[in-house]
C-alpha positions as CSV (number, residue, x, y, z in Angstrom):
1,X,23.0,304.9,-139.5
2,X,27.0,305.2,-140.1
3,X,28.0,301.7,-142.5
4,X,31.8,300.7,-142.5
5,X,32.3,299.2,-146.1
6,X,35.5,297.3,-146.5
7,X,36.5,295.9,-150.1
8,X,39.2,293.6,-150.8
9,X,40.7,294.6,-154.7
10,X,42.0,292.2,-157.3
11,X,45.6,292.4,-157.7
12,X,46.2,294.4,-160.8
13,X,48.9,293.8,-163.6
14,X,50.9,297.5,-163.8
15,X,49.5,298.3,-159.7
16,X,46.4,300.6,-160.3
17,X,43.1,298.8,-159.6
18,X,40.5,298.7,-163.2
19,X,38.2,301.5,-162.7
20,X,40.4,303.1,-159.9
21,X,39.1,306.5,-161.8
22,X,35.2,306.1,-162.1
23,X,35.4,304.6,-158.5
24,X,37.2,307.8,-156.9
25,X,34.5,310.2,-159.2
26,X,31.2,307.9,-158.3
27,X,32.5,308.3,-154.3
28,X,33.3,311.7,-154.9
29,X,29.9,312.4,-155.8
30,X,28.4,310.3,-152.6
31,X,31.2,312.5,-150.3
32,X,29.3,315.8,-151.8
33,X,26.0,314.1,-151.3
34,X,27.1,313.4,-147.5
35,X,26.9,310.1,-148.3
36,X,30.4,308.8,-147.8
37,X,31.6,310.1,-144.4
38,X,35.7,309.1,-144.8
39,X,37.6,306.7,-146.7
40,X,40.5,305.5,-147.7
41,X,42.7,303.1,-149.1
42,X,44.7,300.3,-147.1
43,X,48.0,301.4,-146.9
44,X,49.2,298.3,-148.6
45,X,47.0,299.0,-151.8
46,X,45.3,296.2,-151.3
47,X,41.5,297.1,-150.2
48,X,39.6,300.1,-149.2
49,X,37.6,301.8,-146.1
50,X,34.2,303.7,-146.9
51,X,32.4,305.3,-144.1
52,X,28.8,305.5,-145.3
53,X,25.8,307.2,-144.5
54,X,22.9,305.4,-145.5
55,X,19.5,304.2,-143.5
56,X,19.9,301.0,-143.6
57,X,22.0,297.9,-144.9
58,X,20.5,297.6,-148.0
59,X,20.5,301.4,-149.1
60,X,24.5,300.4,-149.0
61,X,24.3,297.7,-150.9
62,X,22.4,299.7,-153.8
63,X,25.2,302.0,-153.7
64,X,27.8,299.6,-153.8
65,X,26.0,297.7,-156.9
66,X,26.5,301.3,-158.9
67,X,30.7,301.1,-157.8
68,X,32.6,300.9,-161.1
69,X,35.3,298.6,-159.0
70,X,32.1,296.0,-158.8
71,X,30.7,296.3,-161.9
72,X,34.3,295.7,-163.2
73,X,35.3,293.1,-161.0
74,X,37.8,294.9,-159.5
75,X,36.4,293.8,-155.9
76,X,37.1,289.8,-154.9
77,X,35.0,290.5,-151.9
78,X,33.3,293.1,-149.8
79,X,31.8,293.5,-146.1
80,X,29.6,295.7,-144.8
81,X,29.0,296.5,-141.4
82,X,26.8,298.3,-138.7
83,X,29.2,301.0,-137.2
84,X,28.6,302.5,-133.8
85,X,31.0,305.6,-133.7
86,X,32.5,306.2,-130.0
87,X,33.1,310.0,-130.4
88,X,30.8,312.6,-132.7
89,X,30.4,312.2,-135.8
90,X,30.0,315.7,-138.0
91,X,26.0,316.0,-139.2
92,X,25.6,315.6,-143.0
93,X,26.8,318.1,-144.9
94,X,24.7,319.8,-147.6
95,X,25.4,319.6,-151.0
96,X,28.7,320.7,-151.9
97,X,28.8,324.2,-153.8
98,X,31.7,324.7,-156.0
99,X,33.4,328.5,-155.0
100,X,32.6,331.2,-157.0
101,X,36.4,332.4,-156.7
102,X,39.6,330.7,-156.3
103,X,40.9,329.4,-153.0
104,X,43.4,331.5,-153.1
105,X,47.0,331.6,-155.6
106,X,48.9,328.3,-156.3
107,X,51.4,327.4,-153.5
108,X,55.1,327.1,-155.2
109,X,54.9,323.4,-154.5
110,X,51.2,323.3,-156.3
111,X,53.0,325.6,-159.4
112,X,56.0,322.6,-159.2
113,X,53.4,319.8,-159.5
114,X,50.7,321.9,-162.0
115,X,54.0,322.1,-164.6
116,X,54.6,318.4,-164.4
117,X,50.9,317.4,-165.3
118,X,51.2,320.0,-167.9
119,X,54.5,318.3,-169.2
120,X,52.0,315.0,-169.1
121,X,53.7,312.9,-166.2
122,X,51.0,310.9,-164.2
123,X,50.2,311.1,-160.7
124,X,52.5,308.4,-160.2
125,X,55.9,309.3,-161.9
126,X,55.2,312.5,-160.4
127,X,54.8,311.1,-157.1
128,X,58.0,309.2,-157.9
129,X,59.4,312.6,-158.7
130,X,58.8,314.2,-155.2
131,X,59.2,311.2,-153.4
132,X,55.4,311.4,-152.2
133,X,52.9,309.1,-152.4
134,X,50.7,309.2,-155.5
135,X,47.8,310.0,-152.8
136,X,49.6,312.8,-151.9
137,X,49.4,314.2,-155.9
138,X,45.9,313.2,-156.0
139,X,45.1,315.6,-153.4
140,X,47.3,318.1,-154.5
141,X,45.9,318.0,-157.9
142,X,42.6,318.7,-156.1
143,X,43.4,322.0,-154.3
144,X,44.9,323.0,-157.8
145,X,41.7,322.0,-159.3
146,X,39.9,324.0,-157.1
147,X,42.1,326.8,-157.3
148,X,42.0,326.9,-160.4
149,X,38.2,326.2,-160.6
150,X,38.5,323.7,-163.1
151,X,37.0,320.1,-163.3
152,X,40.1,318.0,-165.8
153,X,43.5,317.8,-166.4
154,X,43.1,319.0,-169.9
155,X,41.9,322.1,-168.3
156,X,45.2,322.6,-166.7
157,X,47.5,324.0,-169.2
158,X,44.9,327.1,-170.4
159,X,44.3,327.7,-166.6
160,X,48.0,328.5,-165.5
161,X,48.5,330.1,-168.6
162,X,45.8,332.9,-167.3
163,X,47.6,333.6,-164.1
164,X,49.9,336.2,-163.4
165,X,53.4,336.0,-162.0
166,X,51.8,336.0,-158.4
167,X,49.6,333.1,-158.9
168,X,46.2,334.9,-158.9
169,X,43.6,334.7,-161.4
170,X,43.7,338.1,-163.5
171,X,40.7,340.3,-162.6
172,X,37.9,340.1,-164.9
173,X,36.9,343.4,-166.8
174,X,33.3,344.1,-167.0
């Protein structure tokens, strides 16, 4: 069964939800699993979406009890709901592999936003940068991550410092 979860955040005193970290990796995890169909976050910042895949009400509400935003309080209230889709709905997906080779080189715009986390400017002041959302970093960070084939930010720096001038990964020797 398909679960809409809707969850109404706690204002926050400098904007970003407690937890908003944990919460993104524990979800992450459930998207891999093909647990967490879509998702998002209102566009006024003020709650979040979840599309869930789960066989019934209360396998939803186990998952919810393991959310970081919960545990921390983060959440003034939640709903979940029985969701009948009116189109098709993709099946589950298997387990996410990670690639065994880059995605490809760095776009110019990913190289742009890879030097600014390097310089050590957050999501957000780079989003202020570009005038993009900070969504819109997040998810670049993730292709660059991928890319990159590398799980933290602390990874960054050593990674671009092994590419060449054309973005590539150098070959390996063997």
């Amino acid at each position: 069964m398909i679960f809409a979860v809707e969850l109404v955040l706690r204002d926050g005193a400098d904007g970003a939800p407690r937890g908003l970290r944990e919460h993104r990796a524990y979800w992450d995890g459930l998207a891999e699993e093909g647990v967490l169909i879509a998702g998002g976050p209102w566009q006024d910042g003020s709650g979040e979406l979840l599309l869930c895949r789960a066989p019934d009400r209360a396998a939803v509400l186990r998952l919810l009890d393991q959310d970081p935003y919960l545990r921390l309080r983060t959440v003034t209230r939640f709903a979940v709901r029985a969701w009948q889709p009116t189109g098709e709905l993709p099946a589950p997906a298997a387990p996410a592999a990670r690639p065994a080779a880059p995605a490809g080189p760095l776009t110019p715009h990913e190289e742009r936003v890879a030097a600014m986390a390097v310089e050590g400017m957050t999501n957000r002041a780079i989003a202020a940068s570009l005038s993009v959302s900070t969504r819109a970093v997040e998810l670049q960070m993730t292709r660059i991550y991928r890319k990159l084939d590398i799980r933290r930010r602390a990874q960054l720096a050593p990674a671009l410092n092994g590419l060449g001038s054309s973005g590539a990964l150098p070959a390996q020797s063997t």
